[in-house]
N, C-alpha and C positions, 0 to 999 in steps of 0.2 A: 504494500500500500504506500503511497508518493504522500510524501508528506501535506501537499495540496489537499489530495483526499482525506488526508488523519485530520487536520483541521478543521475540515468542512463537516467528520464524523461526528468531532466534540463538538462542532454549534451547532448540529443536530441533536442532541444530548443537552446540549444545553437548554434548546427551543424547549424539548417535554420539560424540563425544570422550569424556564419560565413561566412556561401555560399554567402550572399551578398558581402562580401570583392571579390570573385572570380567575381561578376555581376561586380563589377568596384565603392561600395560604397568603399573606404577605409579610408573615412578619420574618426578620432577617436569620432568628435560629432554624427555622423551620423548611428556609432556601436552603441554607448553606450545607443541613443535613441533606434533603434531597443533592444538591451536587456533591456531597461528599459519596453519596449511592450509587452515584454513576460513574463519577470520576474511580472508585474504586474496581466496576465492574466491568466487566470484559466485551465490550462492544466492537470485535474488531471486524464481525461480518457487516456489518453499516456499509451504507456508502458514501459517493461525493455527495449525490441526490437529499440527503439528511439536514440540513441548515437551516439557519435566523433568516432567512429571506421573508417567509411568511410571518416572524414576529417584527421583525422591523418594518414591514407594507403595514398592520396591523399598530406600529405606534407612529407612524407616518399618519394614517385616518383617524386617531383616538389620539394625540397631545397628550390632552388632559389625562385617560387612564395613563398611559406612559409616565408621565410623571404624578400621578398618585403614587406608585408603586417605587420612584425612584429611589426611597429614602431608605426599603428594603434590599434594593439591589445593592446600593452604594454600602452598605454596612457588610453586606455577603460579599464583594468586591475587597474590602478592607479584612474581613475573614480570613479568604484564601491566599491574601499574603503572609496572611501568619501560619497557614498550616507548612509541615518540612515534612522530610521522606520518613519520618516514624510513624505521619498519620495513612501512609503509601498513598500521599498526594503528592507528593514536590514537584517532578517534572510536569503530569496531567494538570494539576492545577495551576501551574504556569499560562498552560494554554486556553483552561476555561477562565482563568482571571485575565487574561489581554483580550478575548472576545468580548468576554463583559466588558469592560470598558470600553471599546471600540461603541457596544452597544449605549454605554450609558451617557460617553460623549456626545457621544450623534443626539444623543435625546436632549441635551441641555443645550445642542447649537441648533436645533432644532426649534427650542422656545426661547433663541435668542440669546442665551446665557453663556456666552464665550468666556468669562472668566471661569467659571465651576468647569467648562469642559476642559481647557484647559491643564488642569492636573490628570485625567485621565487620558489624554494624548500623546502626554509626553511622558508618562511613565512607561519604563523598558519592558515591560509584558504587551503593551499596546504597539507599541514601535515593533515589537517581532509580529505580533501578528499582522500587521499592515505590512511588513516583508515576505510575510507565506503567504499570506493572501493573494495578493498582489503582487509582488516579487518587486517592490521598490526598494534600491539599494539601503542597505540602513544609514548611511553615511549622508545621503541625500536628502534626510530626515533629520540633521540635526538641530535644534531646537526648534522643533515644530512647534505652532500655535493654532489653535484652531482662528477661523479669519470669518466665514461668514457660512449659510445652509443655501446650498445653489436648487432648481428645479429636479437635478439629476445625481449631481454633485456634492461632495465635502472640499471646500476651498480649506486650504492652509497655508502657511508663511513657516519659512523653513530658510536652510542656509546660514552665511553670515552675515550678521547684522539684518537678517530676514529680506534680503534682496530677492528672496524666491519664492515662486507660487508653485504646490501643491495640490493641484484638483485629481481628486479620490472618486470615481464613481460608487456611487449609494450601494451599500452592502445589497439589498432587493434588487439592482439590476444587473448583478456580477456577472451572473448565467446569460443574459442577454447576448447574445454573439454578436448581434449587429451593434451595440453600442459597446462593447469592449471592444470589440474588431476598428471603431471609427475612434475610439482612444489610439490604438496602437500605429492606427498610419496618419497621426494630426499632422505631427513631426513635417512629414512628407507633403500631407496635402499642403496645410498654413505657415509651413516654418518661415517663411521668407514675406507673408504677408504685408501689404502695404499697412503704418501707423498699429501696428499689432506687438505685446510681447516677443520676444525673442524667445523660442520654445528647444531647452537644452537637450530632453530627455523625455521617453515617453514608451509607456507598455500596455496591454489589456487592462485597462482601466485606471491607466492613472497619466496624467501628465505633468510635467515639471517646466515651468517657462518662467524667466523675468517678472518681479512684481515693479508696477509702474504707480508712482503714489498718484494721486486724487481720489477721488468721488464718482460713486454710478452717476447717469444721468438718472436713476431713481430716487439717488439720494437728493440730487441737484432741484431736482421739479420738488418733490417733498419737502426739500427743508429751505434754499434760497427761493422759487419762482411763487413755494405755496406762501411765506411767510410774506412777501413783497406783496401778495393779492391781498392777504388779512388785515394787514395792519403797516404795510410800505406806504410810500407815497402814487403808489396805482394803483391803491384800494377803492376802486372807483366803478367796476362790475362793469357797466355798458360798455365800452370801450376799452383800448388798450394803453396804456401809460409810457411814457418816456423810457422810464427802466425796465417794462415789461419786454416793449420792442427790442431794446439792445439786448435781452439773455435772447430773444427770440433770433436773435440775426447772428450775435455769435453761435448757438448751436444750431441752427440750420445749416449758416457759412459752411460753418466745420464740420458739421458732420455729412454735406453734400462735397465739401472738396477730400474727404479721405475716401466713402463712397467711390469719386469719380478716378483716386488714383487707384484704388484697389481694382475697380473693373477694366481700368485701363489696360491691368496686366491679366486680362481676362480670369479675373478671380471675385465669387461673390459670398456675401455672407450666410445669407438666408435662415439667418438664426437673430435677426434684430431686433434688441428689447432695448428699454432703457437699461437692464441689468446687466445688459453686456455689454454698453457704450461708457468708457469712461471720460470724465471731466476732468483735463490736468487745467494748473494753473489760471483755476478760477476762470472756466471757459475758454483760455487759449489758444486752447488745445484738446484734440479728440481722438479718442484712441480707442482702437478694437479689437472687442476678445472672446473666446467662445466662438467659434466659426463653426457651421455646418450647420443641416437642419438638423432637428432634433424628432428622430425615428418614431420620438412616440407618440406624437403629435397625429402621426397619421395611423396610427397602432392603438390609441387609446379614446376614452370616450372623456378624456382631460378631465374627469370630476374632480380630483386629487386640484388642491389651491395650486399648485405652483404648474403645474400644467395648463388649466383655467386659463391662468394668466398671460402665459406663455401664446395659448391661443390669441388671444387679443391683437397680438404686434405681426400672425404669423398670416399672412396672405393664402386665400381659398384653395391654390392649389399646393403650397407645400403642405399643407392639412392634409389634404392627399396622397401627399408622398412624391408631387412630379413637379417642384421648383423650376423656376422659367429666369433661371438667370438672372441680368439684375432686375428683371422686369418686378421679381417677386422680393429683392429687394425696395426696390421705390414703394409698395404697397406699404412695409413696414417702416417706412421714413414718414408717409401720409399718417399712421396712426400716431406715432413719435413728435409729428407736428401740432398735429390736432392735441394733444398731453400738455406742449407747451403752453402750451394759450390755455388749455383749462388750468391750468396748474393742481393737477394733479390726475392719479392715475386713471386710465380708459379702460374700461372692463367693456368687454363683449357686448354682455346687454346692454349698455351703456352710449355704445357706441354713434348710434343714428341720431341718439339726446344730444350729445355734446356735437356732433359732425351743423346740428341743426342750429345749436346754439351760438356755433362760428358762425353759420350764413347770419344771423339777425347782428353780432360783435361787430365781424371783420369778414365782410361779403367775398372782399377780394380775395383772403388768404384761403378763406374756405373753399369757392373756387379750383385752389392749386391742390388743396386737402384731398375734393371731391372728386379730381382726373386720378389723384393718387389710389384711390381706392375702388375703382372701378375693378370689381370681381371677376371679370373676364380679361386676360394679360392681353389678350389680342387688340383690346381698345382701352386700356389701361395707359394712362398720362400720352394720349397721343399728338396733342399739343404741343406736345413739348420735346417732339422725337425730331431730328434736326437729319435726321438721314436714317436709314431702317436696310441693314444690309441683307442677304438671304436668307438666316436666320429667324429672323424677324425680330430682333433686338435693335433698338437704335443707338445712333451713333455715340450723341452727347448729352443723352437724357439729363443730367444730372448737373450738367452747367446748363443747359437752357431752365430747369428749375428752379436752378439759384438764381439766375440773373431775374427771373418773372419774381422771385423772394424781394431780393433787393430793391426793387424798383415799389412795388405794393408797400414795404414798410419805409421806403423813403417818403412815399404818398401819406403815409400815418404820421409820421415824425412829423412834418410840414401840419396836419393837422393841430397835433398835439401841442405846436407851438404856437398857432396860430388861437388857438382857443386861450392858451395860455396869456396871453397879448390881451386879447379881449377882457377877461374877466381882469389885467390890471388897470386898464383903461375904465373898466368897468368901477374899480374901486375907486379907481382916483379921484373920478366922477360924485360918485357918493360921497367923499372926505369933501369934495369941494361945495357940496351942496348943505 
């Protein structure tokens, strides 16, 4: 038996000791004796087939149970590093105490809680099992942190001085072939990618690239564009503000001129979310990560939140599974625009409210929104197609875009000030009377 297998044996063994916390055993003596039953017993006809896969999909849909029970597991975790080879657990329990924590980190980076996962990461029972698991060199791991809960993914920071990113496909889609197999050739596909990490190293389900510091564009709309609508000085709902337009035109700018280098070298994302667009230097600068569609989009019925979501930014046909080049990019730039201007995020059903809510704001931009999202690629932003070669992709889609941007929010700015002019004229008026 390959040690792959042995490990996948114990988190099958493990999963039946979990499932009791769900019967209603939770308290931590009660675990730790069921693992100590197992761990002691002879389970060597098991298979690979035996794993956590169905307990971690099960606290991916339930949180809350998940962490009702954390406070048993984490005590049975601190257990089994005290048991040594007199209880004939030492080596076994090695490996059920690095599963469990692999399992109990994911839970608390799961409800956001990066510091508590934190010490279960970077303890050396968790670090070997994420090497057999995965076969990520250990050395390549050194002081990992956990960093954020991706749709698919465990992000991490790793390396020196944490110059390095870590993305872990989720213990539940390990078995997947098509999404470990589209780990193992990123390298290949993305490594040279235009405005993208630099991608060192990478195997069936894990990759290792450059960490690039800023901010998602999710955090960006969430925390600068939403706070600027509540309580900025373009707190003013009907219309758009002086500072709304300028984030609006740096992240269009930029994120329509790395778009048009990256398809320049006939390369497309089709995985575009705000989660995967990042924001260096306070808009700057636009940077891109996470490339490829994402298989389960067209494989699943997305109920799961982070799929949901993910559908929102993802155009009709890679839903389907058959991406149309950049064409099915510009779809996800149309929703990413229409985000901006609402300041904040577009959920699916949501979608036709806010699309509608641009035509009454800003007639114009909506407009460029609406050619964006036209759900058939064959008439999708044809306006704006400045040559269409055999294919049927066009030439400069993405600067003729930008330049129709530019000019609309040039036309706003000119408002903006012009109103502005009035209502002082307006006052002075008043003081003099």
């Amino acid at each position: 038996m390959s040690d792959t297998t042995k490990i996948w044996t114990h988190a099958g063994r493990l999963l039946k000791v979990l499932d009791s916390i769900d019967a209603g055993k939770s308290d931590a003596d009660a675990l730790f004796r069921s693992l100590q039953d197992v761990i002691e017993d002879d389970h060597s006809r098991r298979n690979a087939t035996d794993d956590l896969v169905d307990f971690l999909i099960r606290y991916d849909r339930n949180v809350d149970s998940a962490l009702r029970h954390l406070d048993s597991l984490v005590a049975a975790w601190a257990r089994l590093d005290e048991a040594g080879p007199t209880d004939g657990m030492g080596k076994e329990a090695r490996v059920f105490r690095g599963g469990l924590g692999f399992l109990i980190g994911s839970t608390f980076m799961l409800g956001g809680d990066r510091e508590s996962a934190e010490e279960f990461f970077r303890d050396p029972d968790t670090v070997e099992f994420i090497h057999r698991v995965y076969g990520v060199p250990r050395e390549r791991m050194a002081g990992i942190l956990p960093h954020r809960f991706g749709t698919t993914s465990l992000i991490f920071l790793c390396g020196e001085d944490h110059r390095n990113v870590l993305k872990l496909l989720q213990l539940k889609h390990v078995e997947d072939e098509t999404l470990t197999e589209s780990f193992a050739r990123y390298k290949s596909r993305y490594g040279r990618a235009t405005n993208a990490p630099t991608v060192h190293e990478c195997g069936p389900g894990w990759i290792l690239m450059d960490f690039i510091e800023g901010e998602t564009l999710r955090e960006f709309v969430d925390g600068t564009i939403s706070t600027l609508l509540d309580c900025g000085p373009d707190a003013q709902g009907a219309v758009l503000g002086k500072e709304h337009i300028r984030k609006i035109r740096n992240i269009a700018t930029g994120l329509l001129n790395t778009l048009d280098a990256l398809h320049g070298r006939r390369q497309w994302h089709h995985d575009l979310s705000p989660s995967n667009i990042l924001v260096v230097d306070r808009g700057a600068e636009i940077r891109l990560i996470d490339f490829g569609a994402n298989s389960l989009l067209s494989r699943s019925s997305g109920s799961a939140g982070g799929l949901l979501d993910a559908k929102a930014y993802a155009s009709p046909e890679v839903i389907k599974g058959s991406p149309q080049e950049q064409l099915s990019d510009v779809y996800s730039f149309g929703v990413i625009l229409l985000e901006c201007i609402a300041g904040r995020q577009v959920r699916t059903d949501e979608l036709q409210w806010h699309l509608d809510d641009a035509w009454i704001r800003v007639p114009e931009l909506a407009m460029v929104i609406d050619d964006c999202l036209t759900r058939d690629p064959k008439y999708r932003a044809l306006e704006y197609r400045t040559g269409v070669g055999g294919n049927g992709e066009a030439d400069d889609i993405f600067g003729s875009i930008r330049s129709r941007i530019a000019a609309v929010l040039s036309i706003l700015e000119s408002q903006v000030r012009r109103s502005q002019i009035m209502e002082i004229f307006a006052a002075a008026g008043g003081c003099a009377g």
